[in-house]
C-alpha positions in Angstrom: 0.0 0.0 0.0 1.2 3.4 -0.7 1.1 5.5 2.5 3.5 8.3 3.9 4.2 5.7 6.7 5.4 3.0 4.3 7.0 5.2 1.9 8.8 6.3 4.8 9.8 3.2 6.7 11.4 2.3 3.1 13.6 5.5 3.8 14.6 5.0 6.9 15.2 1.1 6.4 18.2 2.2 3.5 20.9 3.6 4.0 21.7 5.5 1.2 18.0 6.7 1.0 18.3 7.5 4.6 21.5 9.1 3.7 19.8 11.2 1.3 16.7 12.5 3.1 18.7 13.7 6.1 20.9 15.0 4.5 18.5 16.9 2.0 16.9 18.2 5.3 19.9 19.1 7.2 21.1 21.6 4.0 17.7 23.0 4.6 18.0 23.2 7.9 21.5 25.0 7.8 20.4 27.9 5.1 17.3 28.4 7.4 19.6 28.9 10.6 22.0 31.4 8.4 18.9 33.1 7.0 17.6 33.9 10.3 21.1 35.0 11.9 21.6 37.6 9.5 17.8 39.3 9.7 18.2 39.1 13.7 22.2 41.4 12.9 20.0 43.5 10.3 16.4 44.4 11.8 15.5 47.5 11.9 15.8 49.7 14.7 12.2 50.2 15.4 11.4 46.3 15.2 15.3 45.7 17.1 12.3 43.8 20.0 12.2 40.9 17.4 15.8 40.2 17.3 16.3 37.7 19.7 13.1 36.3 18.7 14.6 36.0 14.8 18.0 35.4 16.2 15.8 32.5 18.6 14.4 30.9 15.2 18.1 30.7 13.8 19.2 28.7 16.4 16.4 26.3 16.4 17.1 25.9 12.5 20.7 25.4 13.2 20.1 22.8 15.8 17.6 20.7 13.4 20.8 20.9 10.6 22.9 19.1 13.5 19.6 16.3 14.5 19.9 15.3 11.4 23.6 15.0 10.7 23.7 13.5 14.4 21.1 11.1 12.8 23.3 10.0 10.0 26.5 9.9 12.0 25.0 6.9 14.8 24.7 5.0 11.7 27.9 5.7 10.3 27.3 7.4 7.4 28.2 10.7 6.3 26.3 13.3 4.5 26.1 13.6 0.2 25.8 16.5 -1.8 22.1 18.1 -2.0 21.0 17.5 -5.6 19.8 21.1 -6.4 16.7 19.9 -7.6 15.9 19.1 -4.4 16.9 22.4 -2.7 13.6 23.2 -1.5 14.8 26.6 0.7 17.6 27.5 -2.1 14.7 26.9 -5.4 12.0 29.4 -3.0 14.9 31.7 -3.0 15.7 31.9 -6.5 12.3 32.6 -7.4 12.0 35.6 -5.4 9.8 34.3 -2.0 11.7 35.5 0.5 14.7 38.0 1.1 17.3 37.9 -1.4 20.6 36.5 -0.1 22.2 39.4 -2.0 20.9 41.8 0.5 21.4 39.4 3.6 24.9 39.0 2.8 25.1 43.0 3.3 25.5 45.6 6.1 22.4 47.7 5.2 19.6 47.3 7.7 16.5 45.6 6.3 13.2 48.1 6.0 9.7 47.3 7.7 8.3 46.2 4.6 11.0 43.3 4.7 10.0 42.5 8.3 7.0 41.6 6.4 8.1 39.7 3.7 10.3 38.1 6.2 7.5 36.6 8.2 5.3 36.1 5.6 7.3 33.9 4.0 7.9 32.4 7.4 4.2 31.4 8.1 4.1 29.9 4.7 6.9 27.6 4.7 6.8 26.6 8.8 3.0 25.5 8.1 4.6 23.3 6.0 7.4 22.2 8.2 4.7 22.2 10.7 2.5 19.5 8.7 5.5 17.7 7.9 6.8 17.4 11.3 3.4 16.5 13.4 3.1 13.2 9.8 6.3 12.1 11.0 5.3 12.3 15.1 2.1 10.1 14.3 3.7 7.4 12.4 7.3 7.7 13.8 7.3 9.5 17.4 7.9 6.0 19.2 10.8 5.1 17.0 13.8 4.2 18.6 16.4 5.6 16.3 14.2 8.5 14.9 11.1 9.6 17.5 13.1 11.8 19.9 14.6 13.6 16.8 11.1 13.8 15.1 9.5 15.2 18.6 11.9 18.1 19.2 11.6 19.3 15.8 7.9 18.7 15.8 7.7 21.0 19.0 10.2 23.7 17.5 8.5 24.3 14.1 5.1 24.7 16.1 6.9 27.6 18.1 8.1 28.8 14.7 4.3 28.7 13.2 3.1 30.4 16.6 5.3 33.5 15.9 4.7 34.1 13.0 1.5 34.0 13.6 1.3 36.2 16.6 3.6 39.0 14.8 1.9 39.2 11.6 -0.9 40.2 13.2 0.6 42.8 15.3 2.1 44.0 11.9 -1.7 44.3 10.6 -3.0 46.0 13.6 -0.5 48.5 12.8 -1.3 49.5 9.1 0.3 46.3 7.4 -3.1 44.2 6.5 -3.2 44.5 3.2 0.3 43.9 2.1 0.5 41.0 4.0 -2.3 39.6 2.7 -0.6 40.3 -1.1 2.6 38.7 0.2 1.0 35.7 2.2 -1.0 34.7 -1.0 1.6 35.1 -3.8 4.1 33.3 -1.4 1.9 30.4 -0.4 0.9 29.8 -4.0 4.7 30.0 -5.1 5.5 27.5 -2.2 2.9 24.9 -3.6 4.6 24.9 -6.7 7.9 24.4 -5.1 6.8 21.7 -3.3 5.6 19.6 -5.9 8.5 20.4 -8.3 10.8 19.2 -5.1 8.6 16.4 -4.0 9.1 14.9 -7.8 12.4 15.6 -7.7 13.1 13.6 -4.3 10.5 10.8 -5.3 12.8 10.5 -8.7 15.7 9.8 -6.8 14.3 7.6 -3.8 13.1 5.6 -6.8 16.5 5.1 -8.3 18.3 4.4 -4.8 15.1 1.8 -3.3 14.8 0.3 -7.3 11.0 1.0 -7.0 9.3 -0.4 -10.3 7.3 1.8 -12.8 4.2 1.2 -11.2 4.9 2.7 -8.0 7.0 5.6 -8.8 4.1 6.1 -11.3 1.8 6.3 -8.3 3.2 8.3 -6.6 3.9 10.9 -9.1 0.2 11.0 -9.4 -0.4 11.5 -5.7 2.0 14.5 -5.8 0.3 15.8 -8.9 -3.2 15.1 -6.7 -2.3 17.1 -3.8 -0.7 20.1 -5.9 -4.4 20.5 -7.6 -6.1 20.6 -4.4 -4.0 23.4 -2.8 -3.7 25.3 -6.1 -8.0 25.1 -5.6 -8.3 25.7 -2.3 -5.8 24.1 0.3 -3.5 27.2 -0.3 -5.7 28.9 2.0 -4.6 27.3 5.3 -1.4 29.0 4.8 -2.6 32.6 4.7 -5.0 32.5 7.5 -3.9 34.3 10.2 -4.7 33.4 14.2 -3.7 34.6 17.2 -1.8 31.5 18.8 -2.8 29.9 21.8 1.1 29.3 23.1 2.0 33.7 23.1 5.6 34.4 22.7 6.8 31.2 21.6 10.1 32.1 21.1 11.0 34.7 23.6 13.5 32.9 25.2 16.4 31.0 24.9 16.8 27.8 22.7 16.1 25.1 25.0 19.3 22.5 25.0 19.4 18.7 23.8 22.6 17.9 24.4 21.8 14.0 22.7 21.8 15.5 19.6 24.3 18.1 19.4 
């Protein structure tokens, strides 16, 4: 049966599938963690409250890049090359969602409208995360190599989705409503796109690596084709909604430590 469990437990039972999907999310990981470190040294002086909060999300990123390597290395194994196909953070980039790394890399502070972009894109791609993480806690959170890795991050990236939340809407009470509703909708429906294209991309080569025969590769190429329609139709629309958050100022304080996995 094709299921996100078995598809899963194929991974995690191969070692150079394995190999690949951590290390595929620890580049992600990593560019989210630098990301975030340089908007905390660049926000603007009258949002300078949100720094350690940005500067909170990096470190979380940063830790996730090391679970993951942390995963690879108690199996021996160390991590490949990211093909680029699969760069689901670097594609989003390159096709404009986001900051541009060009002005990251520099010395000029960041505006209020890139505050906005900034978490915009943010609530976008950690509902994702989000979605992804709480999948692999149902199937995999009693796991013995993989469930305590699963949990923490699971618990981080709903902190993550929880800010953003709670300081996009404090943007909008302030006189940003309508632009973050422009950036929140062109954002979530560039994500979609960039999730498919990278979903196809990693199903391609999970294919090749577990020897899955046409039938099932075909399969699940349709499944990923599936789910793009619906949330080009509608399912885009869970990822502009805005609430207030029951868990307020999920990341205003210090990253918490999990010395396992570091």
């Amino acid at each position: 049966m094709l299921s996100a469990r078995s598809l899963f437990q194929e991974i995690l039972g191969d070692d150079e599938s394995f190999r690949l999907f951590c290390s595929i999310a620890a580049g992600g990981e990593d560019r989210g963690g630098w990301e975030n470190g340089r908007i905390a040294a660049l926000v603007p002086e009258r949002h300078r409250a949100l720094a350690p909060k940005i500067a909170r999300h990096g470190a979380d990123e940063d830790r996730h890049g090391r679970i993951f390597r942390s995963l690879l290395h108690q199996r021996g194994l160390e991590p490949v090359e990211v093909p680029p196909e699969t760069d689901y953070t670097g594609i989003l980039e390159r096709r404009g969602i986001g900051l541009p790394h060009t002005r990251l890399r520099g010395e000029t502070r960041l505006t209020e409208r890139d505050i906005v972009i900034y978490l915009a894109h943010s609530r976008v791609t950690e509902q994702r995360a989000a979605e992804h993480m709480e999948m692999l806690v149902e199937h995999f959170g009693d796991h013995p190599e993989v469930g305590r890795a699963v949990t923490v991050i699971r618990h981080d990236e709903s902190n993550h989705l929880s800010y953003c939340h709670e300081e996009l809407l404090r943007l909008a009470a302030a006189g940003h409503g309508r632009a973050i509703r422009r950036i929140l909708r062109r954002s979530a429906l560039a994500e979609i796109a960039v999730h498919r294209d990278v979903s196809l991309a990693v199903a391609g080569h999970m294919g090749r690596i577990l020897r899955w025969p046409p039938s099932k590769t075909a399969a699940l190429v349709a499944a990923i084709h599936v789910l793009y329609a619906y949330e080009r139709l509608c399912g885009w629309r869970r990822m502009v909604t805005l609430r207030m958050p029951r868990r307020r100022n999920a990341l205003g304080g210090p990253a918490p430590r999990h010395p396992e996995f570091v």
